[in-house]
N, C-alpha and C positions, 0 to 999 in steps of 0.2 A: 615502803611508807615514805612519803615526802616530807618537807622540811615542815611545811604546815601545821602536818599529823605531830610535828614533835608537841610530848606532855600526854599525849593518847595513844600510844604504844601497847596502852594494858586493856584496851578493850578485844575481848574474847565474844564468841560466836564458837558456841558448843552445840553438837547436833544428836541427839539419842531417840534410837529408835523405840518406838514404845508397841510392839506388836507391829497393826497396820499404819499404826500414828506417827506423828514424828513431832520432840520436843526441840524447840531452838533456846537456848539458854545467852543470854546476852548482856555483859557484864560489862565492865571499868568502873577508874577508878576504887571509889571506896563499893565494892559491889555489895550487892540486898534484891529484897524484892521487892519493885516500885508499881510495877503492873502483869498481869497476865491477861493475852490477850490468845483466845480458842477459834479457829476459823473451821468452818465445814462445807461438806455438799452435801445440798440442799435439793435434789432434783438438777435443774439445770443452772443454781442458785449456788454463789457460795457466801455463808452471812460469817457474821463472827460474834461473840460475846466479852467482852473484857471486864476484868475490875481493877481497878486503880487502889494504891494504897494513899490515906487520902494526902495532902502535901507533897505528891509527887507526881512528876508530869511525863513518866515514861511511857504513858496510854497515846500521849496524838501520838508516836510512834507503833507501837508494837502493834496494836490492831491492823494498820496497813502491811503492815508485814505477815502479820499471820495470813492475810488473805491473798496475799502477792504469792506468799508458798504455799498456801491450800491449793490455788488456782493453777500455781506453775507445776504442782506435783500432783496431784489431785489421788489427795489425802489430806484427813484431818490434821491441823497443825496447830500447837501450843508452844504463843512466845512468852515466855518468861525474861522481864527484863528489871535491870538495877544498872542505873550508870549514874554516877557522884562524882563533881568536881566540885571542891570550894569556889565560891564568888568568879563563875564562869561569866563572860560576858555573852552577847547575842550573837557575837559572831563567834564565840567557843563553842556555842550551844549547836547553830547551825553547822561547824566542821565536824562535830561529834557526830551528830546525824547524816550527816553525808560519809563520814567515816562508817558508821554502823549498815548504813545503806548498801555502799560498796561492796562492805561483806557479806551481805545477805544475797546479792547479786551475783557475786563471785560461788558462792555455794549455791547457790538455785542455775548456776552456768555448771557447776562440776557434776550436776544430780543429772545433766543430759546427756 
């Protein structure tokens, strides 16, 4: 982790297999559950379904994610995500998510 990442150290990327499924669990800071986002195939299709809990904005992320690892593993996949920092600025917000990206990458790199 780089100097950047410092203060984001605690965000986790946990992966459980559910049968043929696979859950991604994706936390920091104060963790909860802020969104769950289901991606699947569809025929030649992979869509996704999410729900947001409402006052929180872990949805623009986690649906893109579920469908990045539906598609890269092809199997159903459910992101469950909660990440909290107090009075985060725009550019904390955007290193979080480039941090949580990284790691979804790195684990969609080690599943080949």
């Amino acid at each position: 982790m780089s100097l950047e990442d410092a203060g984001f150290e605690d965000i986790e990327l946990s992966a459980t297999d559910v049968g043929n499924d696979l859950l991604l669990l994706i936390t920091g800071g104060v963790r909860h559950i802020g969104a769950s986002s289901t991606a699947y195939l569809d025929g030649g299709t992979v869509r996704a379904s999410t729900t947001a809990v409402p006052h929180h904005k872990e949805h623009t992320i986690s649906e893109n994610i579920a469908l990045r690892a539906a598609a890269a593993l092809n199997r159903t996949v459910t992101v469950v995500m909660g990440i909290h920092y107090d009075n985060l600025s725009k550019e904390g917000i955007m290193q979080v998510v480039r941090i949580v990206n990284n790691k979804v990458d790195q684990y969609l790199a080690e599943q080949k």
